[in-house]
C-alpha positions as CSV (number, residue, x, y, z in Angstrom):
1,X,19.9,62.2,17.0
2,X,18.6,58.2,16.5
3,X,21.7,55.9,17.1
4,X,21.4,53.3,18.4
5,X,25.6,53.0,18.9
6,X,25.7,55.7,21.3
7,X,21.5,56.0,23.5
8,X,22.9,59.4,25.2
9,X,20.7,62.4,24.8
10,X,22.1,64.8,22.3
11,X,23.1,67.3,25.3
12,X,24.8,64.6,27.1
13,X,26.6,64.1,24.1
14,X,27.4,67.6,23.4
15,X,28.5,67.6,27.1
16,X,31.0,64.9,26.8
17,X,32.5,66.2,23.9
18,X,32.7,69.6,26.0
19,X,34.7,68.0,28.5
20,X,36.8,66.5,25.9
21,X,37.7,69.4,24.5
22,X,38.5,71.5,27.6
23,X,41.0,68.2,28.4
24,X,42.9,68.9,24.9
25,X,41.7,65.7,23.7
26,X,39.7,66.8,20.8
27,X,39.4,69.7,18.8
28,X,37.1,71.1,15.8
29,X,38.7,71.4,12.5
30,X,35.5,72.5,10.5
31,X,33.1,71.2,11.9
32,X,34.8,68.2,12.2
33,X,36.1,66.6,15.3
34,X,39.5,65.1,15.5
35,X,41.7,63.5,18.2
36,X,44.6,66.5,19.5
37,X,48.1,64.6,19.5
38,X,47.4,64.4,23.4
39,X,44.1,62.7,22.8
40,X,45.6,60.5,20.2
41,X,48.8,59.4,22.4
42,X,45.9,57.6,25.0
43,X,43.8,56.4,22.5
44,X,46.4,54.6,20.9
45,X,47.5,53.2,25.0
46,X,43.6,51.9,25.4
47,X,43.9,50.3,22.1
48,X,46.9,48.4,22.8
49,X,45.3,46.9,26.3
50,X,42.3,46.3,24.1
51,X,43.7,44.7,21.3
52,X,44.0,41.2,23.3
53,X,40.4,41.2,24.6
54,X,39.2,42.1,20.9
55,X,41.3,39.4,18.8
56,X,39.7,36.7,21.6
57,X,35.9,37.9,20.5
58,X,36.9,37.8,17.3
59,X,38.3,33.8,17.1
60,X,35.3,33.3,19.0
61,X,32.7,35.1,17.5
62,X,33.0,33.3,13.9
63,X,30.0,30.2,14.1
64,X,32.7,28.5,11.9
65,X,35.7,28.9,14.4
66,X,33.3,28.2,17.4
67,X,32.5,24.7,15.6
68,X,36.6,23.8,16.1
69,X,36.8,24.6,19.6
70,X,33.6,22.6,20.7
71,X,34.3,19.0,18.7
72,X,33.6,16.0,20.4
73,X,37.3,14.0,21.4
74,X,38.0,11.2,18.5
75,X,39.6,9.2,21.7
76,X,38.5,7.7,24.7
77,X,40.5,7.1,27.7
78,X,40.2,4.1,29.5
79,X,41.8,2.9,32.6
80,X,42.8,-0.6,33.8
């Protein structure tokens, strides 16, 4: 197994998904691995406290959006 996404030997791996699967999170479906309704009821309640953080890397992440929030000021304040 060479990803890079997930650097977890392929035991530890197998392990985890074990562990899911003994919670009722995840079940095989031939050979395929899908959420159980359980697993998807808290995936969708990480998602939605995840959502925020994610929609702030994306404005940010964007070398073109990045250039809007670091402009120099076009005034100058003075005081008397």
């Amino acid at each position: 197994m060479n990803s890079n996404i997930a650097k977890i030997k392929e035991r530890a791996l197998y392990k985890n998904f074990e562990a899911l699967e003994k919670q009722k999170y995840v079940s095989y479906i031939n050979k395929s691995l899908v959420l159980s309704k359980k697993g998807q009821k808290v995936f969708n309640k990480v998602l939605k406290e995840v959502v925020p953080y994610l929609d702030v890397h994306g404005t940010f992440s964007s070398e073109q959006n990045m250039l809007k929030f670091t402009q120099k000021a076009k005034g100058v304040l003075t005081f008397s």
